[in-house]
VOKOLDREN-308969 format. One line per 10 residues: number of its first residue (from 1); their letters; for each residue x, y, z of N, C-alpha, C. Coordinates in steps of 0.1 Angstrom, whole numbers, plus 5000, padded with zeros to 4 digits. Example, Ala and Ser with C-alpha at 12.3 -4.5 7.8 and 13.67 -1.06 7.14 Angstrom:
1) as) 5132 4943 5078 5123 4955 5078 5132 4967 5078; 5128 4978 5071 5137 4989 5071 5129 5000 5079
END
This chain:
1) xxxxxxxxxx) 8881 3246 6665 8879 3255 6677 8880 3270 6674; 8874 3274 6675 8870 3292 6674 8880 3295 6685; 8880 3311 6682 8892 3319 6689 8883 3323 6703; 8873 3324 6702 8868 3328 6719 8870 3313 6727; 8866 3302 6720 8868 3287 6731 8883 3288 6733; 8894 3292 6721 8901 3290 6723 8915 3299 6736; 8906 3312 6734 8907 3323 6744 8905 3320 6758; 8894 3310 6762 8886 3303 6772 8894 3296 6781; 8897 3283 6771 8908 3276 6775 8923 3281 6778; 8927 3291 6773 8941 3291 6774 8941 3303 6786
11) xxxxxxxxxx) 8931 3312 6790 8928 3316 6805 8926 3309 6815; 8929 3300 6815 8925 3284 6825 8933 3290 6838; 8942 3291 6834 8953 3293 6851 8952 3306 6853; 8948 3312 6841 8947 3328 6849 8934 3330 6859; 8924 3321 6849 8912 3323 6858 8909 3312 6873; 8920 3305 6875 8921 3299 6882 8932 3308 6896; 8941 3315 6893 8951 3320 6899 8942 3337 6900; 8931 3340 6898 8920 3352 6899 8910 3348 6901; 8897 3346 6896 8885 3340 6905 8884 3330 6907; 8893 3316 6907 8893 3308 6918 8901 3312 6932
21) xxxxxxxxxx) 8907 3319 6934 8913 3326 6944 8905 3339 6952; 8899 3346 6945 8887 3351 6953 8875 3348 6956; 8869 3335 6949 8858 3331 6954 8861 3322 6970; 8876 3315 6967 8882 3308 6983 8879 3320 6991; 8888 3331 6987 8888 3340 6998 8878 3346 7006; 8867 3348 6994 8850 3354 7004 8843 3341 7010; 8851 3331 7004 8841 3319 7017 8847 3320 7029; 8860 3325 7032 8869 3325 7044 8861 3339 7052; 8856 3344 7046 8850 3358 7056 8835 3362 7054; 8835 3363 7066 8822 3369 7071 8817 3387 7071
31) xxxxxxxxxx) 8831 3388 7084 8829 3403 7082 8835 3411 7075; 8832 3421 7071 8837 3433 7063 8841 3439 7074; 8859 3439 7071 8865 3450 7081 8881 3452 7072; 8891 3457 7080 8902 3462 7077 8911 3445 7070; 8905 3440 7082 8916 3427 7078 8913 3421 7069; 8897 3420 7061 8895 3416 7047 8903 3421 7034; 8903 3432 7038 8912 3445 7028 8926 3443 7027; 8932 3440 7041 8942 3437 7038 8949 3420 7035; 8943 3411 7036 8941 3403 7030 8937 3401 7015; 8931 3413 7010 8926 3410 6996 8937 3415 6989
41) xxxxxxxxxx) 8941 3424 6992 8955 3430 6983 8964 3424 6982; 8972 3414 6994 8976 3404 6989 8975 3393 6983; 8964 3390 6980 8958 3380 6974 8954 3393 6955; 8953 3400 6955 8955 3405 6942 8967 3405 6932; 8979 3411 6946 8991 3411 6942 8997 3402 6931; 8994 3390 6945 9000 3378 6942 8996 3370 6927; 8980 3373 6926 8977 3373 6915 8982 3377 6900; 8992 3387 6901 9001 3397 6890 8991 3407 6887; 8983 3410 6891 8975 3423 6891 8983 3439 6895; 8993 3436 6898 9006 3446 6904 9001 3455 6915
51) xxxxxxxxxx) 9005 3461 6922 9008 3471 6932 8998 3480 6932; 9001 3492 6918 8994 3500 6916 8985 3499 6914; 8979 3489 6905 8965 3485 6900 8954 3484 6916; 8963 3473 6925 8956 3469 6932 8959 3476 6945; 8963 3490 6947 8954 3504 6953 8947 3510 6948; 8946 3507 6934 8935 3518 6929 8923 3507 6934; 8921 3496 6931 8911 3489 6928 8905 3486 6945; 8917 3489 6951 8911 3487 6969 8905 3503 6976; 8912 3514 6969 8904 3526 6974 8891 3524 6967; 8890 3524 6954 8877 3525 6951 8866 3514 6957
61) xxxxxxxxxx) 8871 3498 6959 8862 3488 6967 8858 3497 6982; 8866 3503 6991 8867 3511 7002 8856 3521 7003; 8858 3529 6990 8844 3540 6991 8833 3536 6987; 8832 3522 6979 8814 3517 6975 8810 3514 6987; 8824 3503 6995 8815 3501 7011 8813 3508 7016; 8817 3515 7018 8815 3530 7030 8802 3539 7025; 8799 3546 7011 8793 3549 7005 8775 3536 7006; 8779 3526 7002 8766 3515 7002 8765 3511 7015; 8772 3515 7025 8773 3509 7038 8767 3490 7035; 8778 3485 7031 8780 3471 7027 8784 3460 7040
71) xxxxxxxxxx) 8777 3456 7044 8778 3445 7055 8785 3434 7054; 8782 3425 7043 8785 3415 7040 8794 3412 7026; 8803 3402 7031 8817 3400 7021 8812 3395 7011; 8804 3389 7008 8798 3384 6994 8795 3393 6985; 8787 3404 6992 8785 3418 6982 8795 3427 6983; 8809 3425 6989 8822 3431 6986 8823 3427 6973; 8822 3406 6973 8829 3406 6961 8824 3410 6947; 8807 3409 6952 8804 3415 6936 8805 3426 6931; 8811 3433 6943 8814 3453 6938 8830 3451 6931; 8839 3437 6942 8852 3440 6937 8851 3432 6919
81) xxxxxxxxxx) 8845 3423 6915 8841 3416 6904 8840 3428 6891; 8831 3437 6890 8825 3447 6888 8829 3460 6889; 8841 3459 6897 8858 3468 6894 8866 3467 6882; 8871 3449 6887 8879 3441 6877 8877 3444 6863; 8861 3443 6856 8861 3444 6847 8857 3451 6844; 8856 3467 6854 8856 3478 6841 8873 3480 6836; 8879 3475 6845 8899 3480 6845 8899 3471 6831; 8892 3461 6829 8901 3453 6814 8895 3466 6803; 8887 3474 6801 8887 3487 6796 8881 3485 6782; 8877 3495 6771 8867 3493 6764 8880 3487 6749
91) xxxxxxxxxx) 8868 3485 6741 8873 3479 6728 8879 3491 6720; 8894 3492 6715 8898 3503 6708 8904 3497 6696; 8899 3497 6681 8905 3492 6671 8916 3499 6667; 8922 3494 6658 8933 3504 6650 8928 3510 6643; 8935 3526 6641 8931 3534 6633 8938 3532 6619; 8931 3528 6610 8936 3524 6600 8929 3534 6584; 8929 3544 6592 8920 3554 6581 8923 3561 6570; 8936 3560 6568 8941 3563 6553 8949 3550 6548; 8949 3553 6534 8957 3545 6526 8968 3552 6518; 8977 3543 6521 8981 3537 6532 8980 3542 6545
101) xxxxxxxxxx) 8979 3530 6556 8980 3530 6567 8997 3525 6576; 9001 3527 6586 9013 3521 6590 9011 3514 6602; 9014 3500 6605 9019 3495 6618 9032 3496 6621; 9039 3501 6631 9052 3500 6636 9049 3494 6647; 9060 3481 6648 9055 3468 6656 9074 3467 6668; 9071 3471 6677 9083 3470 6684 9084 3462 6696; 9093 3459 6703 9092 3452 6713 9109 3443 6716; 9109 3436 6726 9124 3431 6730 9124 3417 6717; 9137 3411 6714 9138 3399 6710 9131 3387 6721; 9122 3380 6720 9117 3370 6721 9101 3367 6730
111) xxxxxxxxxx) 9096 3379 6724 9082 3383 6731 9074 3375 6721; 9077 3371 6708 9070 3372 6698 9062 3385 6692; 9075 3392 6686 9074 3397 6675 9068 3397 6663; 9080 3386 6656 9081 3381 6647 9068 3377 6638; 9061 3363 6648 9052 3359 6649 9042 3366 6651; 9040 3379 6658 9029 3385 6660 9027 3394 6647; 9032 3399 6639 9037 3404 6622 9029 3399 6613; 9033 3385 6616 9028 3376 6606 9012 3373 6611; 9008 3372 6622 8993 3367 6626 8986 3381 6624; 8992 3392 6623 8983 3402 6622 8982 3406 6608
121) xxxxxxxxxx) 8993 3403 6598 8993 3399 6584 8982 3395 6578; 8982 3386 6584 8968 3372 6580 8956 3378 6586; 8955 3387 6597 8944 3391 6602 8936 3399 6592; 8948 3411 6591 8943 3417 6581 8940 3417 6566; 8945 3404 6561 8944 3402 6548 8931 3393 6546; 8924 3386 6562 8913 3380 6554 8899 3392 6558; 8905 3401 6563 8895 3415 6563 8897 3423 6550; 8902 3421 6539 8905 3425 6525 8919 3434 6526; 8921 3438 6535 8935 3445 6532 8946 3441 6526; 8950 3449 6519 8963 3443 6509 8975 3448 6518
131) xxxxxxxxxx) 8982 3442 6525 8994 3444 6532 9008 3441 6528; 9016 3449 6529 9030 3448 6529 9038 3450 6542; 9048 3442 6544 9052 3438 6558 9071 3443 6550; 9077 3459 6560 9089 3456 6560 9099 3451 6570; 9110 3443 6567 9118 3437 6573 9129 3443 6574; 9128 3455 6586 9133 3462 6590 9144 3460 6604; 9141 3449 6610 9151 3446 6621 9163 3440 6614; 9169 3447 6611 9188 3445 6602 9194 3439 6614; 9195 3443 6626 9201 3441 6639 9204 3429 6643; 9194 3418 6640 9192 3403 6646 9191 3392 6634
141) xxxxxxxxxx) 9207 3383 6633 9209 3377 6624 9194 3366 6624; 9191 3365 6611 9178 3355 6606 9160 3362 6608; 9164 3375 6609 9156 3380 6618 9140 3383 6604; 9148 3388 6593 9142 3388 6581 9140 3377 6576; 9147 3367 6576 9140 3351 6571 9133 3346 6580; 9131 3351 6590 9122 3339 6597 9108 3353 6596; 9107 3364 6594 9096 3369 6590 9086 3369 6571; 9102 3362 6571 9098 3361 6555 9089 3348 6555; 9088 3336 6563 9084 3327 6569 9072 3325 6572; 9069 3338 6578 9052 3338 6584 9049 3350 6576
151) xxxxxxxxxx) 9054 3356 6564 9050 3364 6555 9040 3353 6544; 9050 3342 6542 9046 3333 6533 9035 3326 6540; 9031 3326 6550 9020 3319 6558 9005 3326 6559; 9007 3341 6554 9001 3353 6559 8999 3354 6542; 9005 3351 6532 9000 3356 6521 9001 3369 6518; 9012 3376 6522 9016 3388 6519 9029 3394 6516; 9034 3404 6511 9049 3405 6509 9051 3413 6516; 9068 3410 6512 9077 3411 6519 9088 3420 6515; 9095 3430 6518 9102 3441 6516 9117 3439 6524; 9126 3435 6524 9140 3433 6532 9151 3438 6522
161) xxxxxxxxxx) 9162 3441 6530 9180 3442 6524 9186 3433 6531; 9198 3429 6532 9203 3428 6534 9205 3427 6553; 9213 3416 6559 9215 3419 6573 9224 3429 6571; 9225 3442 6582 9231 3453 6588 9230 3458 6579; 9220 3461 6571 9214 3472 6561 9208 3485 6570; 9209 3497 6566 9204 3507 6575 9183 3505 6572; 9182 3498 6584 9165 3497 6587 9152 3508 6580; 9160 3524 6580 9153 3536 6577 9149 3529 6563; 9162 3526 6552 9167 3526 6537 9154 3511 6537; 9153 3503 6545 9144 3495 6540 9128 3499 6545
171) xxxxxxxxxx) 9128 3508 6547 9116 3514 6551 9108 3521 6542; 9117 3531 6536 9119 3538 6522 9116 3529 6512; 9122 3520 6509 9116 3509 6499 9103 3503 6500; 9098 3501 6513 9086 3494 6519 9077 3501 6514; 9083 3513 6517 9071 3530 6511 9069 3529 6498; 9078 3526 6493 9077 3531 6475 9065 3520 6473; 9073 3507 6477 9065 3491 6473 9052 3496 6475; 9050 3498 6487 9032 3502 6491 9026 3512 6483; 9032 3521 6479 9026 3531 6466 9028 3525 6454; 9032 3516 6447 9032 3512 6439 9025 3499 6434
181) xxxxxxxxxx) 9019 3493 6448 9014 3482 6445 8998 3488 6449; 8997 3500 6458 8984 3499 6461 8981 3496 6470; 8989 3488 6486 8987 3488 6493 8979 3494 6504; 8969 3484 6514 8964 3494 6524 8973 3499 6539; 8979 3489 6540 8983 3486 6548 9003 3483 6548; 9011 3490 6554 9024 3487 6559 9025 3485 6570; 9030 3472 6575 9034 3463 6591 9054 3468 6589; 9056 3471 6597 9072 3477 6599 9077 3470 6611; 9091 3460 6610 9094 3453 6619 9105 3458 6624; 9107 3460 6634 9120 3472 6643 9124 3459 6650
191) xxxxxxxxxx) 9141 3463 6656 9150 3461 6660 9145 3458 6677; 9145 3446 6679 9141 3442 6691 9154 3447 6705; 9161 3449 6702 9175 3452 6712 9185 3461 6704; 9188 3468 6708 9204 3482 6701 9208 3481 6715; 9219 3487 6712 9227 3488 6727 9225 3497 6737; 9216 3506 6736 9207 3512 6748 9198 3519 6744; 9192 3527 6755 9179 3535 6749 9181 3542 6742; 9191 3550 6739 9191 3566 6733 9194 3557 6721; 9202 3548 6714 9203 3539 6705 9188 3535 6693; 9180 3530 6699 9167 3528 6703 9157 3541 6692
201) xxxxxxxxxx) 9156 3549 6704 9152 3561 6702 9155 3569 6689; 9174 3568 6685 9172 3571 6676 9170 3569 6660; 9169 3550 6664 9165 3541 6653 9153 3546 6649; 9145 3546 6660 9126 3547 6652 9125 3560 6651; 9131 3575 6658 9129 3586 6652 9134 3586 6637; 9146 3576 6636 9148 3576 6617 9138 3574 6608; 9134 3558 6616 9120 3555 6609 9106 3564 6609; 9107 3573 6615 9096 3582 6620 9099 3592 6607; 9111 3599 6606 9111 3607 6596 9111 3604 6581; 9116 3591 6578 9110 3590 6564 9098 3585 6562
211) xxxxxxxxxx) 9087 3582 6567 9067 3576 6573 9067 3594 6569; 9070 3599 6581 9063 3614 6575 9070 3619 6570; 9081 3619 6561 9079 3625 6546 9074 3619 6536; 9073 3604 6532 9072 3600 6522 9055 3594 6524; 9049 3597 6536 9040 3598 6539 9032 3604 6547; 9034 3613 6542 9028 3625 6555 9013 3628 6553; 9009 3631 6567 8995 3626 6571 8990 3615 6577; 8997 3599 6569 8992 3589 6569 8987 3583 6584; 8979 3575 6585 8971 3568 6599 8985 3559 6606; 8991 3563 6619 8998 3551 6619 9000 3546 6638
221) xxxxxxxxxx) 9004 3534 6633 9003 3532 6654 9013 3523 6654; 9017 3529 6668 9027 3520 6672 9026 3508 6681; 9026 3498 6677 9024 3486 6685 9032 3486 6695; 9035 3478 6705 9045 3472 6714 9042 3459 6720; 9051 3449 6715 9050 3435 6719 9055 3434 6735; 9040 3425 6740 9046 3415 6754 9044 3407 6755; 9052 3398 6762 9050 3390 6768 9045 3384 6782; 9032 3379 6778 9019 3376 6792 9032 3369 6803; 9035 3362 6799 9045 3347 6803 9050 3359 6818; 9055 3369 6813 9063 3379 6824 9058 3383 6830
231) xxxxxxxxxx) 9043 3388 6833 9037 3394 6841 9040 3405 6847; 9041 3407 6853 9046 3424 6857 9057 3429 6849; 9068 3421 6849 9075 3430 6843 9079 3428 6829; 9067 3426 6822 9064 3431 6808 9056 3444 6811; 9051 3453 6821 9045 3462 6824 9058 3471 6826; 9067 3467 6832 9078 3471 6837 9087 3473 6823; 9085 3468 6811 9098 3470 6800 9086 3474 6792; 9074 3483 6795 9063 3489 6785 9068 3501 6791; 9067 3505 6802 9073 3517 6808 9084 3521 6802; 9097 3509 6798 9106 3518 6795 9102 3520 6780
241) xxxxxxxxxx) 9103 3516 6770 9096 3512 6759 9086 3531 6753; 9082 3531 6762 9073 3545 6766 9081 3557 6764; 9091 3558 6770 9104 3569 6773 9110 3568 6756; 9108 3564 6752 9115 3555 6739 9107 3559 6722; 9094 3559 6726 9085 3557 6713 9071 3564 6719; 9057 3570 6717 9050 3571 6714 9040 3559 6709; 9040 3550 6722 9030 3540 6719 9015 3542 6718; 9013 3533 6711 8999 3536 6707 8985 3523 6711; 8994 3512 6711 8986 3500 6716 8997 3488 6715; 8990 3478 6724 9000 3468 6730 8991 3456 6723
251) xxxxxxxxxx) 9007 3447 6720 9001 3432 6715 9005 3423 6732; 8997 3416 6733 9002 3408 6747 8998 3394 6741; 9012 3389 6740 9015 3373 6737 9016 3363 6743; 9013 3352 6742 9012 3338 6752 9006 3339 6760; 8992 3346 6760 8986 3345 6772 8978 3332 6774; 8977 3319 6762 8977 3307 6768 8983 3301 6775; 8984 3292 6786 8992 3283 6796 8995 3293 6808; 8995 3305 6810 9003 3313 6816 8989 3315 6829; 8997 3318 6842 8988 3321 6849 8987 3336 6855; 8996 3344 6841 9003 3359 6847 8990 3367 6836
261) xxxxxxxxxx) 8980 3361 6835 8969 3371 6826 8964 3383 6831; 8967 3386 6841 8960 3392 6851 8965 3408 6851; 8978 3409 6842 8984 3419 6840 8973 3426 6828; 8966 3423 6824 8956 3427 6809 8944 3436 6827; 8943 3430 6839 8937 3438 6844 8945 3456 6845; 8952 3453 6852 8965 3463 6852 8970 3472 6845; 8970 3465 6830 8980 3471 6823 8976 3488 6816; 8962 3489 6815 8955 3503 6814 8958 3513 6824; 8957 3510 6837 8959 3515 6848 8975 3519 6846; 8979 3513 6849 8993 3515 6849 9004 3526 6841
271) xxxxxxxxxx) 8995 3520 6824 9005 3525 6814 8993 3534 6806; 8981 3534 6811 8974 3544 6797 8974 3540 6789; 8979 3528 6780 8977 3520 6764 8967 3511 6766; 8963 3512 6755 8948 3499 6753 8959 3488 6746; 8953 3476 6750 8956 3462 6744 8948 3462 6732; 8959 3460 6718 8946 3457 6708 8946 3446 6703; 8958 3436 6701 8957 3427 6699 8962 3415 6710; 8955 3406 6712 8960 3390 6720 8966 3379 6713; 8970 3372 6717 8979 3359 6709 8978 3347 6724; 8967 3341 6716 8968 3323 6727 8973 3314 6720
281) xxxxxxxxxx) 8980 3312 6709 8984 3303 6703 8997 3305 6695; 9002 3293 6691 9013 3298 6680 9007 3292 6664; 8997 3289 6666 8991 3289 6649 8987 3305 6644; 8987 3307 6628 8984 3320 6624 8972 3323 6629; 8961 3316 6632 8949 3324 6634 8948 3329 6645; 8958 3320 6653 8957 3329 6672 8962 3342 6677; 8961 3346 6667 8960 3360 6674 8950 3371 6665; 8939 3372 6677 8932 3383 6672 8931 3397 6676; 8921 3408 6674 8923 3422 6679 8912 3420 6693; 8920 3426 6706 8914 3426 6720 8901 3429 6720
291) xxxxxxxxxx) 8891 3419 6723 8876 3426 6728 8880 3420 6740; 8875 3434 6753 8871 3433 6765 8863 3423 6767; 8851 3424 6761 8839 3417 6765 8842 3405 6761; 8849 3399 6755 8849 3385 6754 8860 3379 6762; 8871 3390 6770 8877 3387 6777 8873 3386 6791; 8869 3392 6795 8854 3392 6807 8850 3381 6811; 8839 3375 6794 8834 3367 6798 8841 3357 6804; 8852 3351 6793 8861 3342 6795 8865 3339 6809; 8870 3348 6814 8878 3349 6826 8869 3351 6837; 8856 3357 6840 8849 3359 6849 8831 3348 6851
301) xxx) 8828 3344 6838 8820 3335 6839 8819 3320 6841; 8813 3318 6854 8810 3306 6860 8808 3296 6844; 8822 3280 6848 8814 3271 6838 8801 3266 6839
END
């Protein structure tokens, strides 16, 4: 099974819990009026499309009808259809333009992290990049062996100290490794929980300062892991996450089985970050980098 069928399938309940829920809704109405509108927001909400998203997405439905003087609820829904998917937003790859390059990959303990390291490992290693992965979260006992784990699965090395090693000092090493082996690519794994924000903050400004000195200039982005499973409020711990780091693009995980996909409408709106990579599976190949367009299709076209 390919990653788009497999993409297909595992949007089942989202697209069931979103356009099977608006296509019910426009068979229930005839007229275009107030009480459509306010019935459709609820029915967005509910959806996990959140709050925000879904005022933006009802002023703008509000001015096409008014604007197209739109009679009939069927051609509401094909304007509101044709909302939805310009909000899932265009394709943004990683910038990966010097060599070396850096991923700094952050996020809470149990979003799939870990796992997301290693699938993006393997991503990029069967695109020719030579990657080095450091194991940098000292914080969380096993936290380096079980990335050493899906390092060995991914075909790539691995750079670690010791648990409660200072994270910066294995970073520094990560650096040298990757200059010395030639590396294109450094994946950097941070500390999923410290004891509060300012904590946090001043973990990865550490890591921030040895990247640019021991690599200054270099191409680098900051990931941030979610979890689909939470729905809004993985939108809600991106915000704080935000206050914290200079994100650059979001991995959103387990969006198979889950019927909370609908946050990938939202989540541009909301937070300004593009989604680059998805994860429907826990095999290494399930997670690839976000195309819109194949999420679209997935989720919006009739079987």
């Amino acid at each position: 099974m390919g990653f788009f069928d497999k993409l297909k399938e595992g949007l089942i309940k989202t697209k069931n819990a979103i356009v099977g829920k608006i296509d019910s809704f426009f068979k229930m109405f005839r007229k275009v009026d107030e009480e459509l509108f306010e019935e459709l927001e609820e029915l967005l909400i509910s959806a996990d499309i959140g709050f925000t998203a879904t005022e933006a997405i009802l002023d703008e439905l509000r001015d096409i009808v008014k604007t197209e003087n739109i009679k009939e609820a069927e051609d509401v829904k094909v304007k509101l259809y044709e909302i939805l998917r310009r909000m899932i937003g265009e394709h943004e790859p990683l910038k990966l333009e010097t060599k070396p390059s850096v991923i700094l990959v952050i996020g809470v303990n149990g979003v799939g992290k870990t796992t997301s390291i290693g699938k993006i490992a393997a991503d990029l290693k069967s695109k020719g990049k030579k990657v080095v992965v450091a194991a940098a979260d000292t914080f969380r006992a096993a936290a380096a062996e079980q990335l050493t784990v899906w390092c060995e699965r991914a075909a790539v090395d691995i750079i670690k100290q010791g648990a409660g090693a200072d994270p910066a000092s294995v970073v520094y090493d990560a650096i040298n490794a990757v200059k010395s082996r030639k590396a294109d690519v450094l994946i950097i794994d941070t500390a999923g929980r410290l004891h509060n924000k300012k904590n946090l903050m001043d973990e990865l400004a550490k890591i921030d300062r040895v990247i640019n000195r021991e690599l200054a200039g270099c191409s680098k982005e900051t990931l941030l892991v979610l979890d689909a499973t939470t729905g809004q409020n993985a939108v809600l711990q991106a915000k704080e996450f935000k206050g914290a780091s200079v994100i650059t693009g979001l991995i959103l995980t387990k969006l198979d089985g889950t019927a909370k996909g609908g946050i990938v409408l939202s989540i541009k709106q909301e937070l300004g970050i593009p989604v680059k990579f998805i994860g429907v599976g826990e095999k290494i190949d399930d997670m690839k980098p976000f195309s819109p367009n194949d999420f679209a299709k997935a989720l919006f076209e009739k079987d």
